[in-house]
N, CA, C and O atoms as a CHARMM CRD file, in Angstrom:
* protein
*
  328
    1    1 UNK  N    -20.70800  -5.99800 -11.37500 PROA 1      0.00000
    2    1 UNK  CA   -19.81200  -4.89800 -11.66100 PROA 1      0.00000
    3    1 UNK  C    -19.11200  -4.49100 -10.37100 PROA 1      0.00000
    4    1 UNK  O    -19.74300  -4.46400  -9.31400 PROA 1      0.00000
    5    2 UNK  N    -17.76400  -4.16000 -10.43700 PROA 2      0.00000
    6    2 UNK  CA   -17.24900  -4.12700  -9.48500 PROA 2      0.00000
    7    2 UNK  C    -17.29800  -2.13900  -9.21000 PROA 2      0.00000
    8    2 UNK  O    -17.87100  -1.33400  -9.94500 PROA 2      0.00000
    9    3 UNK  N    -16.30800  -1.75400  -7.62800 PROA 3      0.00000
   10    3 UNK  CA   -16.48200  -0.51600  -7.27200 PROA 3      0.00000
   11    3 UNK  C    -15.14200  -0.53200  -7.77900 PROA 3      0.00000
   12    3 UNK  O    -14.38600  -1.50200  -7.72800 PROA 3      0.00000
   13    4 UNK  N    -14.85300   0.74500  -8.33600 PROA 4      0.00000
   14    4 UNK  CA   -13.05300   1.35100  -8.46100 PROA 4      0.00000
   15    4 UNK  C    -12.59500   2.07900  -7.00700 PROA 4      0.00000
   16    4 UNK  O    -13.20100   3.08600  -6.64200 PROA 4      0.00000
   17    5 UNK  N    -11.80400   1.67900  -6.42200 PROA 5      0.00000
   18    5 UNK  CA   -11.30100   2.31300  -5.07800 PROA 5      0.00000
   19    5 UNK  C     -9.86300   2.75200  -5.51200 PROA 5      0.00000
   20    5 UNK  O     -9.08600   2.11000  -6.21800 PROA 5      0.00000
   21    6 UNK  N     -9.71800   3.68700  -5.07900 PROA 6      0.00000
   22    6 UNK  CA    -8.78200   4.98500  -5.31500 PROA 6      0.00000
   23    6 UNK  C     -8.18700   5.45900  -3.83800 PROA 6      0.00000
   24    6 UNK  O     -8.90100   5.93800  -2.95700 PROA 6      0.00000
   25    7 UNK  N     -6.92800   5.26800  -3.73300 PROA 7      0.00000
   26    7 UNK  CA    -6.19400   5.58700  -2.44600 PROA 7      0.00000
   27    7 UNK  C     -5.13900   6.57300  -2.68600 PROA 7      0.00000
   28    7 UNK  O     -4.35700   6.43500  -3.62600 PROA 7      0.00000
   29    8 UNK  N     -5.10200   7.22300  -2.15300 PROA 8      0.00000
   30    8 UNK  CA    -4.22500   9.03100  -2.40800 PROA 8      0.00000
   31    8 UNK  C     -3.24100   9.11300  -1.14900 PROA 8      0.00000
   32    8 UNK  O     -3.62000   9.58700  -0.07800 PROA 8      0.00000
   33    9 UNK  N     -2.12900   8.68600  -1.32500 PROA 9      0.00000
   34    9 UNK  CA    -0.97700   8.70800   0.37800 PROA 9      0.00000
   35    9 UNK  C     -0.31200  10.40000  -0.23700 PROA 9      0.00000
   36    9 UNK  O      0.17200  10.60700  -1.35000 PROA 9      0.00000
   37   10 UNK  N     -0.45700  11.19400   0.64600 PROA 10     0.00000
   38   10 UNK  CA     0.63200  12.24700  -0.09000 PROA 10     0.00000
   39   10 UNK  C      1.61500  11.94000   0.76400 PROA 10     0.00000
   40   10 UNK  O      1.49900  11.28200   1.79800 PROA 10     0.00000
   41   11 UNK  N      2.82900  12.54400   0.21200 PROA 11     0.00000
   42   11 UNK  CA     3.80500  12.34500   0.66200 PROA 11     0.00000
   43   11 UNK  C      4.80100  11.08600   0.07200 PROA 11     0.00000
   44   11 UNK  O      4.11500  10.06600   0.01400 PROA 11     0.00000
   45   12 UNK  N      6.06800  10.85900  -0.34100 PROA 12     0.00000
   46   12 UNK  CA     6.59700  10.07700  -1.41400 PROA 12     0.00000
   47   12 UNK  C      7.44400   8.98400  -0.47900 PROA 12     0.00000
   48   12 UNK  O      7.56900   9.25000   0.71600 PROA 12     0.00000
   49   13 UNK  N      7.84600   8.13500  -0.84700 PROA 13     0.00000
   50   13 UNK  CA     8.81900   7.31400   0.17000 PROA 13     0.00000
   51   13 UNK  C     10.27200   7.68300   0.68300 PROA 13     0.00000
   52   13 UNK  O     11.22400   8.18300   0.08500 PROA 13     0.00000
   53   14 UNK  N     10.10200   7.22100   2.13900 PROA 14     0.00000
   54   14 UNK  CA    11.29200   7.77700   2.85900 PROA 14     0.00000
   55   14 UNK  C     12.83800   7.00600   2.18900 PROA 14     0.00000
   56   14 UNK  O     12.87700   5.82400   1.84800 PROA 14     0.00000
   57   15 UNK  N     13.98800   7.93000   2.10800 PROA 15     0.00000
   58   15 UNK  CA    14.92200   8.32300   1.10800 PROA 15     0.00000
   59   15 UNK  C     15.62500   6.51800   1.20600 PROA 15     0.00000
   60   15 UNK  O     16.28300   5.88100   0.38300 PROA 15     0.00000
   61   16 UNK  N     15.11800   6.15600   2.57800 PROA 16     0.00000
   62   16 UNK  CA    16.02800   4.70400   2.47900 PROA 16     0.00000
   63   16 UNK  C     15.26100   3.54600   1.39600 PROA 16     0.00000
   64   16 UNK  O     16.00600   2.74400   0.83400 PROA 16     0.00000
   65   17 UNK  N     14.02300   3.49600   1.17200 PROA 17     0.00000
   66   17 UNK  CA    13.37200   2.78600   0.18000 PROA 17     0.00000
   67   17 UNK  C     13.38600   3.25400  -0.99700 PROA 17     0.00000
   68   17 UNK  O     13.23500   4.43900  -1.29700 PROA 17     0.00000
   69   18 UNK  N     13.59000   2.23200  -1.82000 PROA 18     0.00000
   70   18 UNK  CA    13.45800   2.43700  -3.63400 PROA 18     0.00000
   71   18 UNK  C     11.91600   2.49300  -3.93800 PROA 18     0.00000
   72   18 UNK  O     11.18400   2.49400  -2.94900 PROA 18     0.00000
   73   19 UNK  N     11.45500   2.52900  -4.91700 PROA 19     0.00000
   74   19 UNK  CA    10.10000   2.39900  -5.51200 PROA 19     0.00000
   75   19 UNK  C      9.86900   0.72600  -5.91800 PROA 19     0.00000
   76   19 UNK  O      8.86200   0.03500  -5.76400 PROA 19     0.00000
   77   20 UNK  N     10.96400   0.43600  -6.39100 PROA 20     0.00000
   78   20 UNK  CA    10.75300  -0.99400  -6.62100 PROA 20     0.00000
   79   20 UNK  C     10.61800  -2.28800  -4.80000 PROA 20     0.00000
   80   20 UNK  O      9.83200  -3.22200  -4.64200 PROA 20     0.00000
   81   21 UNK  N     11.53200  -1.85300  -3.95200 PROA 21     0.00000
   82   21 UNK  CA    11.58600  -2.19800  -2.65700 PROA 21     0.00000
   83   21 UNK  C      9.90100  -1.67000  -2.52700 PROA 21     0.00000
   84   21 UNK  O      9.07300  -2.42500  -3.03700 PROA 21     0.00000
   85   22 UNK  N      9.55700  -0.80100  -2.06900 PROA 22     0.00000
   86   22 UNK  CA     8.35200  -0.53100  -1.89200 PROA 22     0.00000
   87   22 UNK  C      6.86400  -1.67700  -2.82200 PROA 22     0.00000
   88   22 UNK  O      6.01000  -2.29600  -2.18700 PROA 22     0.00000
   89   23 UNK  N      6.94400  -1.65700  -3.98000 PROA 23     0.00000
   90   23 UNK  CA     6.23400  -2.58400  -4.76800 PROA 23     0.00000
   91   23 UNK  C      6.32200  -3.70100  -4.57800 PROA 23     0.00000
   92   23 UNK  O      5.33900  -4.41100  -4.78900 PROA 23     0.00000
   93   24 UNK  N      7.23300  -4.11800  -4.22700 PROA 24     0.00000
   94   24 UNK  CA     7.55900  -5.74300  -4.08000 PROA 24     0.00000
   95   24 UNK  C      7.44000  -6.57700  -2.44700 PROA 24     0.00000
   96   24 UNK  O      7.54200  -7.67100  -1.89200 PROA 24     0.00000
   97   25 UNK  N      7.15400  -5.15500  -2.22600 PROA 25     0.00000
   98   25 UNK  CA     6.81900  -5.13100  -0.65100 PROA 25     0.00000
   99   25 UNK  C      8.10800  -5.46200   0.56800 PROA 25     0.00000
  100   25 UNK  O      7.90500  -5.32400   1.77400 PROA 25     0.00000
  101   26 UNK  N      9.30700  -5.87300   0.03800 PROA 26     0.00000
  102   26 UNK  CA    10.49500  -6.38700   0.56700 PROA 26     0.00000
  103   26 UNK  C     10.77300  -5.70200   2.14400 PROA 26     0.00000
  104   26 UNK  O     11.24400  -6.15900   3.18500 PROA 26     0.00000
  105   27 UNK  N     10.20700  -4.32200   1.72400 PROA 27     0.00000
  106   27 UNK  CA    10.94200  -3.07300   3.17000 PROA 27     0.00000
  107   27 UNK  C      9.70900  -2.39800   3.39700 PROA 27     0.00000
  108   27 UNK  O      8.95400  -1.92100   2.55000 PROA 27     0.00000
  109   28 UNK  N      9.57600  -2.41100   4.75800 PROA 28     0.00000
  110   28 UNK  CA     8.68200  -1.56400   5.17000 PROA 28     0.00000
  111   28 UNK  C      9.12700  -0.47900   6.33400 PROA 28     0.00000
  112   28 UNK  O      9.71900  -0.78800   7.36900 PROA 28     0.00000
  113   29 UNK  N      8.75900   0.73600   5.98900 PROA 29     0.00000
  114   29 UNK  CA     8.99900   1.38300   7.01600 PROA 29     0.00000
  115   29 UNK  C      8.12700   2.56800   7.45400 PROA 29     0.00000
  116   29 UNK  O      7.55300   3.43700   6.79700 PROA 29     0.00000
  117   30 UNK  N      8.21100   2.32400   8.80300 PROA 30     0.00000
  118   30 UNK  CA     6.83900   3.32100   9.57800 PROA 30     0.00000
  119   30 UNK  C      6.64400   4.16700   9.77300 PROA 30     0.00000
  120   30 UNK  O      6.37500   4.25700  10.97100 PROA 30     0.00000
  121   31 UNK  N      6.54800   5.63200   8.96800 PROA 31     0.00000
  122   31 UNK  CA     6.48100   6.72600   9.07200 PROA 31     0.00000
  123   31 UNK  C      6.29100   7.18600  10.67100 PROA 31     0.00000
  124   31 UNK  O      7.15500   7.67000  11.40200 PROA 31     0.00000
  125   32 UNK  N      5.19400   6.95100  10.92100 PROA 32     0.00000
  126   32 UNK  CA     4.80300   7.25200  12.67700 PROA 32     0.00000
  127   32 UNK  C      4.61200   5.95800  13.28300 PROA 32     0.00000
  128   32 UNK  O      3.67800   5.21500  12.98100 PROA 32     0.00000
  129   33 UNK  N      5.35900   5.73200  14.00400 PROA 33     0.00000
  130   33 UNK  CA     5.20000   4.60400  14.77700 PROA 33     0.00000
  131   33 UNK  C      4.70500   4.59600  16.14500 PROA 33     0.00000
  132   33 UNK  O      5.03800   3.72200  16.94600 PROA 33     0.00000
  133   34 UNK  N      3.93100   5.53200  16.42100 PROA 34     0.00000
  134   34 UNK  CA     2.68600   5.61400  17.61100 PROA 34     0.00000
  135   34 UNK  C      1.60700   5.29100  17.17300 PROA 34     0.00000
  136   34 UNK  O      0.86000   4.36500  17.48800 PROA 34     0.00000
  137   35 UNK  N      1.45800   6.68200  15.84400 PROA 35     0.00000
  138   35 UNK  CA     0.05700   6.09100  15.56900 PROA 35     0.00000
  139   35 UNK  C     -0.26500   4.59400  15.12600 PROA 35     0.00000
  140   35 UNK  O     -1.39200   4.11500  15.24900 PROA 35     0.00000
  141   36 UNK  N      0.68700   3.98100  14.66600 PROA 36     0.00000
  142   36 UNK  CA     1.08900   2.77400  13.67400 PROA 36     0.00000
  143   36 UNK  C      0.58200   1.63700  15.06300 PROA 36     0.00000
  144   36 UNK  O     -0.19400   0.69700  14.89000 PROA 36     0.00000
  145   37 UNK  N      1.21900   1.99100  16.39800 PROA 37     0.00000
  146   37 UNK  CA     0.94200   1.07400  16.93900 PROA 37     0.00000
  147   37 UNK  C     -0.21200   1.10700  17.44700 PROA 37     0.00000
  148   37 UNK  O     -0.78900   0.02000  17.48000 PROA 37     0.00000
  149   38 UNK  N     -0.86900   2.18000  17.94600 PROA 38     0.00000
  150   38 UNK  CA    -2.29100   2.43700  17.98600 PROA 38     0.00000
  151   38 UNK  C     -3.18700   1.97400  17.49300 PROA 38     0.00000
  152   38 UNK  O     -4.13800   1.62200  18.19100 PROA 38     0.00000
  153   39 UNK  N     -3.20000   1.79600  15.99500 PROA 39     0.00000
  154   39 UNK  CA    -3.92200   1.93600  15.26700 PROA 39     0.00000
  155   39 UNK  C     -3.72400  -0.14300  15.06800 PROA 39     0.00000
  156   39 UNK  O     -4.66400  -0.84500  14.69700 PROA 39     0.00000
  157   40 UNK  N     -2.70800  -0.54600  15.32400 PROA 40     0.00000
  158   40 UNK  CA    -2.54600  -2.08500  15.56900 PROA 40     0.00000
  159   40 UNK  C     -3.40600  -2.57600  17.19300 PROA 40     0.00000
  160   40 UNK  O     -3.92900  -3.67700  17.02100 PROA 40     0.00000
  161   41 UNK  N     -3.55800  -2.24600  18.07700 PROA 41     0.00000
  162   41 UNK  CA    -4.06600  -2.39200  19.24300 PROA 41     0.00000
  163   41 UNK  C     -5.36900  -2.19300  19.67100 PROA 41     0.00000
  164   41 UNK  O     -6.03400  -2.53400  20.64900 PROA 41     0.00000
  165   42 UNK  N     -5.66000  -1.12300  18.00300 PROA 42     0.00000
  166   42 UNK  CA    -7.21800  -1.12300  18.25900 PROA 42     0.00000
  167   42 UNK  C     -7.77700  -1.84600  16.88200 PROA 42     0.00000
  168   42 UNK  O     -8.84800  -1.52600  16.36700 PROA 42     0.00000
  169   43 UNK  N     -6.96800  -2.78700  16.40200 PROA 43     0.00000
  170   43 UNK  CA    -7.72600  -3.94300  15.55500 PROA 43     0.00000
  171   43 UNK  C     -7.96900  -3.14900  14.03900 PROA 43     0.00000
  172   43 UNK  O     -8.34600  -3.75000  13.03300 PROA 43     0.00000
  173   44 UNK  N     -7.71600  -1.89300  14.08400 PROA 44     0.00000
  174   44 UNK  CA    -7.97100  -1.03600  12.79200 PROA 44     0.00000
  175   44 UNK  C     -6.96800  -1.78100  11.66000 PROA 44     0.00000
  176   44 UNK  O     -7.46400  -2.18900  10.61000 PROA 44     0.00000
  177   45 UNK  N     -5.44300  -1.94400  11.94900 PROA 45     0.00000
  178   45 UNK  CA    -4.33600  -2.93100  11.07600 PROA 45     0.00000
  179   45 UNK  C     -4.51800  -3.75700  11.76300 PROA 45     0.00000
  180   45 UNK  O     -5.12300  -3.66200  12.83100 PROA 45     0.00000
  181   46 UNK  N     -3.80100  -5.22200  11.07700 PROA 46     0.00000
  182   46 UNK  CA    -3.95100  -6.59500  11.39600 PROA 46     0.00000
  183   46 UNK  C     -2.31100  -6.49900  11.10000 PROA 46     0.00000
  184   46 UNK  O     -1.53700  -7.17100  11.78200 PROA 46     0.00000
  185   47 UNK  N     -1.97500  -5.88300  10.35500 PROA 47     0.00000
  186   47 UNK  CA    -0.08900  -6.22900  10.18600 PROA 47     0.00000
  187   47 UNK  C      0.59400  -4.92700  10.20500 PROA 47     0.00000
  188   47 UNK  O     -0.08900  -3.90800  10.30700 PROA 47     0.00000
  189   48 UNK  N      1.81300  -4.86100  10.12100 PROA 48     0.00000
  190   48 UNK  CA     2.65400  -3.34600   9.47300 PROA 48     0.00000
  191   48 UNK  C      3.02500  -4.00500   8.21900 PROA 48     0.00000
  192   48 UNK  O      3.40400  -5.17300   8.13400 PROA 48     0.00000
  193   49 UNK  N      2.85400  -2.95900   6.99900 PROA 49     0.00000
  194   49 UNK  CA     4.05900  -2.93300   5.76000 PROA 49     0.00000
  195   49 UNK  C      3.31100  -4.37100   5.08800 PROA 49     0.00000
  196   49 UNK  O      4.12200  -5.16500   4.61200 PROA 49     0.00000
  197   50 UNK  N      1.76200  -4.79400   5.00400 PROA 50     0.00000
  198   50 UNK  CA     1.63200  -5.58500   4.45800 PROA 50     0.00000
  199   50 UNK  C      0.58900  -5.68700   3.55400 PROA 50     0.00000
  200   50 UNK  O     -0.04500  -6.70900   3.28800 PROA 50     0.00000
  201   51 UNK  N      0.42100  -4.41400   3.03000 PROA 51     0.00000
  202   51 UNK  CA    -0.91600  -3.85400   2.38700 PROA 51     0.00000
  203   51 UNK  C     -0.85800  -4.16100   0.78200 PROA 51     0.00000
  204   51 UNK  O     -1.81100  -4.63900   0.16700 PROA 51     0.00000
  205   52 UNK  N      0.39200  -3.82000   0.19400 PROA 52     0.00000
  206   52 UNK  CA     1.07700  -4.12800  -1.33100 PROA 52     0.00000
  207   52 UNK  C      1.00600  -5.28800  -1.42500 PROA 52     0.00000
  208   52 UNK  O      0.39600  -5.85400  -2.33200 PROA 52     0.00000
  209   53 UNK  N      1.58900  -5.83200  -0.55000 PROA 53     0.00000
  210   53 UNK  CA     1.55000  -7.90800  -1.03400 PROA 53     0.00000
  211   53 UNK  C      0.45800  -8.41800  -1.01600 PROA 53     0.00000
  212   53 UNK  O      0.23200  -9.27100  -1.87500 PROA 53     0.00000
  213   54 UNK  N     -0.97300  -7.95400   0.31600 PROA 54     0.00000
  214   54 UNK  CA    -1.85800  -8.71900  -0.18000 PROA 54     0.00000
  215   54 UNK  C     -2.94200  -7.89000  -0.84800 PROA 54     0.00000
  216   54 UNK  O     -4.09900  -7.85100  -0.43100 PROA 54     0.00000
  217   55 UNK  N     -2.50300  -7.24000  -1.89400 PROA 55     0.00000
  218   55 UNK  CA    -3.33800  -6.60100  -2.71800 PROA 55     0.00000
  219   55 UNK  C     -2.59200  -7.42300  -3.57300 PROA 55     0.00000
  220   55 UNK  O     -2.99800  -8.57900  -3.70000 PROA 55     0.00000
  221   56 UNK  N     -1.82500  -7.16000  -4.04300 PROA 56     0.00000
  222   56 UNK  CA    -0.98600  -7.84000  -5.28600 PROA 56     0.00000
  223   56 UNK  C     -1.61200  -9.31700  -5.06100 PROA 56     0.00000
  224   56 UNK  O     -2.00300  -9.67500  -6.17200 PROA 56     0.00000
  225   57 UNK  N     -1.78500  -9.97400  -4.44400 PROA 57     0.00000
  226   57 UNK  CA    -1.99200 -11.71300  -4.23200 PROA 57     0.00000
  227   57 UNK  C     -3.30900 -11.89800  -4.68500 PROA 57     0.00000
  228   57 UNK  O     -3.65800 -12.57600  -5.65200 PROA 57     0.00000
  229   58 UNK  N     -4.07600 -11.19400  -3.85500 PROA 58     0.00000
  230   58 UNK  CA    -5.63400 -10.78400  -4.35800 PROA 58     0.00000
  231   58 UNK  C     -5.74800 -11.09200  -5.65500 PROA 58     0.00000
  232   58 UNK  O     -6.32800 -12.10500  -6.04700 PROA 58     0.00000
  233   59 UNK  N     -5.26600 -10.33800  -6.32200 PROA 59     0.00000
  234   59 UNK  CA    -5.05900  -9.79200  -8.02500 PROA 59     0.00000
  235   59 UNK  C     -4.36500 -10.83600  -8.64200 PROA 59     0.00000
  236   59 UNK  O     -4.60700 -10.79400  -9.84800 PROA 59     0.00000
  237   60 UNK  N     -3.71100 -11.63400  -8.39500 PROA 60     0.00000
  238   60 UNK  CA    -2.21000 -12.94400  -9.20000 PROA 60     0.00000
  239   60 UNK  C     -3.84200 -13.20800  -9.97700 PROA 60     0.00000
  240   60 UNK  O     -3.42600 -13.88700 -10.91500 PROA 60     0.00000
  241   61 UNK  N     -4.62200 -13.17100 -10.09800 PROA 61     0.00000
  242   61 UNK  CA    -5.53900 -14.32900 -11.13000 PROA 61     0.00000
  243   61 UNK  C     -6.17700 -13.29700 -11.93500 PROA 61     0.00000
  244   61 UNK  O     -6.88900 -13.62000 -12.88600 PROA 61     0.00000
  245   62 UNK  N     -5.99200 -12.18200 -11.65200 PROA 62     0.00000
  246   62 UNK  CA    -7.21700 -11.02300 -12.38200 PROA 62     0.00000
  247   62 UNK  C     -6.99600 -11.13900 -13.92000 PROA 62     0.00000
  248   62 UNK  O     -6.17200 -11.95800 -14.32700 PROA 62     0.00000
  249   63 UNK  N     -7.52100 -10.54900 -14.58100 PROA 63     0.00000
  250   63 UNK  CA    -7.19500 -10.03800 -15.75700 PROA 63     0.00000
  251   63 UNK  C     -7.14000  -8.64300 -15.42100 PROA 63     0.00000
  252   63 UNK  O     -6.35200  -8.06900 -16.17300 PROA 63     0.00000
  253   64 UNK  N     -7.78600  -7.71200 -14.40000 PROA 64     0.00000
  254   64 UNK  CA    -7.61200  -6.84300 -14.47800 PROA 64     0.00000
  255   64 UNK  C     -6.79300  -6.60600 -12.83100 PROA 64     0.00000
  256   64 UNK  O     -7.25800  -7.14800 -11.82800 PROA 64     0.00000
  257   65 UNK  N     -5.47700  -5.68000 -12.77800 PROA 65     0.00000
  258   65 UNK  CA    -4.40900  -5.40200 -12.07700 PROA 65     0.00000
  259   65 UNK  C     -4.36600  -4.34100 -11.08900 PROA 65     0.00000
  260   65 UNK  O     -5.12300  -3.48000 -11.53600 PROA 65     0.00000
  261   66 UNK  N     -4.05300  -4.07900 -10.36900 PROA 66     0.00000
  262   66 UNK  CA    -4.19900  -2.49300  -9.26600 PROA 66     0.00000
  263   66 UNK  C     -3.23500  -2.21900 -10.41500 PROA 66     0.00000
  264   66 UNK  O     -2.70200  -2.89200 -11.29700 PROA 66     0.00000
  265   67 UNK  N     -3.23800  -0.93900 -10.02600 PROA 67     0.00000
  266   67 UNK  CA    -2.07600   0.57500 -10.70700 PROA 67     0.00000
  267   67 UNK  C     -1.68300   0.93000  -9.59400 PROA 67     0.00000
  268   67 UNK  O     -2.38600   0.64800  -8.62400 PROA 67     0.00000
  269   68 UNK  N     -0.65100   1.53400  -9.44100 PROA 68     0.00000
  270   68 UNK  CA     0.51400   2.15000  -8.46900 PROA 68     0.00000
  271   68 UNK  C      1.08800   2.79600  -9.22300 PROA 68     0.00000
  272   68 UNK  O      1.15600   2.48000 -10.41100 PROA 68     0.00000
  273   69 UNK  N      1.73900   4.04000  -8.65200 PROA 69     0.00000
  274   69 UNK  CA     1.89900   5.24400  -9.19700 PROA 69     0.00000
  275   69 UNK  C      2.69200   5.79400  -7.42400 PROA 69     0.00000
  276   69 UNK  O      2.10400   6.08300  -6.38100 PROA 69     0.00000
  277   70 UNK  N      4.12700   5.75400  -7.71800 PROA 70     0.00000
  278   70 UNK  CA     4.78000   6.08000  -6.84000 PROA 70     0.00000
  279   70 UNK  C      5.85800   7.21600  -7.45700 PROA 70     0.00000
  280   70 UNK  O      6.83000   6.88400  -8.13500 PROA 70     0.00000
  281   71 UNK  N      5.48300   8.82500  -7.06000 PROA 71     0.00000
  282   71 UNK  CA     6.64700  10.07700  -7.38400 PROA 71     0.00000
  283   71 UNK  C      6.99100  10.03200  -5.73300 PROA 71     0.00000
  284   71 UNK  O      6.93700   9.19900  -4.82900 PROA 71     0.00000
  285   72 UNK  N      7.39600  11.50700  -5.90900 PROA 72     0.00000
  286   72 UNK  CA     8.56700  12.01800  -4.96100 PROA 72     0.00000
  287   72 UNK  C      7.70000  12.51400  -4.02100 PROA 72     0.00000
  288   72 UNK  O      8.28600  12.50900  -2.93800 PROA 72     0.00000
  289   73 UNK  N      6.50600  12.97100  -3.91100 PROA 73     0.00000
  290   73 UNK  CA     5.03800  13.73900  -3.69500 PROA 73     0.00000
  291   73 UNK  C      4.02600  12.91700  -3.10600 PROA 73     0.00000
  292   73 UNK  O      3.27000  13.23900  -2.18900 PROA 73     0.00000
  293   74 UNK  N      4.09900  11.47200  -3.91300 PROA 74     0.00000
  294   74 UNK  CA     2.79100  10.97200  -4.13600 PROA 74     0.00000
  295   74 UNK  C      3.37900   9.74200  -3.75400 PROA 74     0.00000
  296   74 UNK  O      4.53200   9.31900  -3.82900 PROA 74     0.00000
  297   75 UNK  N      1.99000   9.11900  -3.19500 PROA 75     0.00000
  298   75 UNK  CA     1.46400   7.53100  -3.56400 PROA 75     0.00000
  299   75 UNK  C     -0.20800   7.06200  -3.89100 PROA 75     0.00000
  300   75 UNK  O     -1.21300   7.00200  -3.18300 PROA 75     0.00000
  301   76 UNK  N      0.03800   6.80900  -5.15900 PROA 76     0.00000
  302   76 UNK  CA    -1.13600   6.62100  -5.65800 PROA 76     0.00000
  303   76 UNK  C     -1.71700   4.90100  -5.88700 PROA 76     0.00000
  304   76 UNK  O     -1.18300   3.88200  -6.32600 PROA 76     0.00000
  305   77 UNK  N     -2.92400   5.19200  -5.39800 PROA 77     0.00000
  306   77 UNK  CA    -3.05800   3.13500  -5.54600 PROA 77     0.00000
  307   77 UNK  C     -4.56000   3.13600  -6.49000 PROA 77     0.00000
  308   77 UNK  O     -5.54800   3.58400  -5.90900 PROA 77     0.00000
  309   78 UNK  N     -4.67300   2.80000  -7.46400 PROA 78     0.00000
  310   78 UNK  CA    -6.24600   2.07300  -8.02400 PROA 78     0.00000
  311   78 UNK  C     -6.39700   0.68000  -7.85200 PROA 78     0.00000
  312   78 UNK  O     -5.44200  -0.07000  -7.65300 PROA 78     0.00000
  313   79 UNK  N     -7.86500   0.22600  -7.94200 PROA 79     0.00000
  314   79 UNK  CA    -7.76800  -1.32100  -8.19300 PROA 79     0.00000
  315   79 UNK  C    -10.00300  -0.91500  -8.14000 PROA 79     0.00000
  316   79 UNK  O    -10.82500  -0.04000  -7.86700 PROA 79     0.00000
  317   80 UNK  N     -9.85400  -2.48100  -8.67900 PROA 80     0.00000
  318   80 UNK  CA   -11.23200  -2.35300  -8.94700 PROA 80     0.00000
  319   80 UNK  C    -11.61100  -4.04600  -7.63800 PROA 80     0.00000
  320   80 UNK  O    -11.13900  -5.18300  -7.60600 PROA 80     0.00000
  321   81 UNK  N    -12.48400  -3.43700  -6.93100 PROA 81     0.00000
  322   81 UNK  CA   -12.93400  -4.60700  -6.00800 PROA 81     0.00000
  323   81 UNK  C    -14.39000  -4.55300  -6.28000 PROA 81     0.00000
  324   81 UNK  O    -15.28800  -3.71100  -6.27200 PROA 81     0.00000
  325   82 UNK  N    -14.16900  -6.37000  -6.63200 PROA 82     0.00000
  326   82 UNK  CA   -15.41200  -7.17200  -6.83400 PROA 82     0.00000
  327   82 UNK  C    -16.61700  -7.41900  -5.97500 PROA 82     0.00000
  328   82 UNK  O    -17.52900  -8.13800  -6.38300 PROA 82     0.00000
């Protein structure tokens, strides 16, 4: 049986990205780009802007899918890991 992991971003995407750009992973862009690089230098990220695609890739075989749930407010992520 797998765990359900639940990720809560508040805050909605910046006005230059669509929701669909965002899902498809096409555009990424770095809200804070100190901490962003920080947080790359101390091995915590391995990439920028590459979290959607390899969740989505993960999943190409599932029967069961992450959920995403992107408002004006929110970014919401489910998925169930095995």
């Amino acid at each position: 049986m797998g765990s359900l992991i639940i990720i809560n971003s508040p805050g909605g995407l910046p006005n230059v990205i669509s929701k669909g750009e965002y899902l498809r992973s096409s555009t990424s862009i770095l809200r804070n780009p100190i901490i962003s690089l920080v947080f790359y230098r101390l091995n915590i990220i391995e990439q920028f802007g590459t979290g959607i695609a390899r969740i989505n890739k993960e999943y190409q075989n599932s029967i069961v899918k992450p959920a995403f749930c992107v408002s004006n407010n929110n970014i919401f992520y489910s998925f169930t890991r095995y």
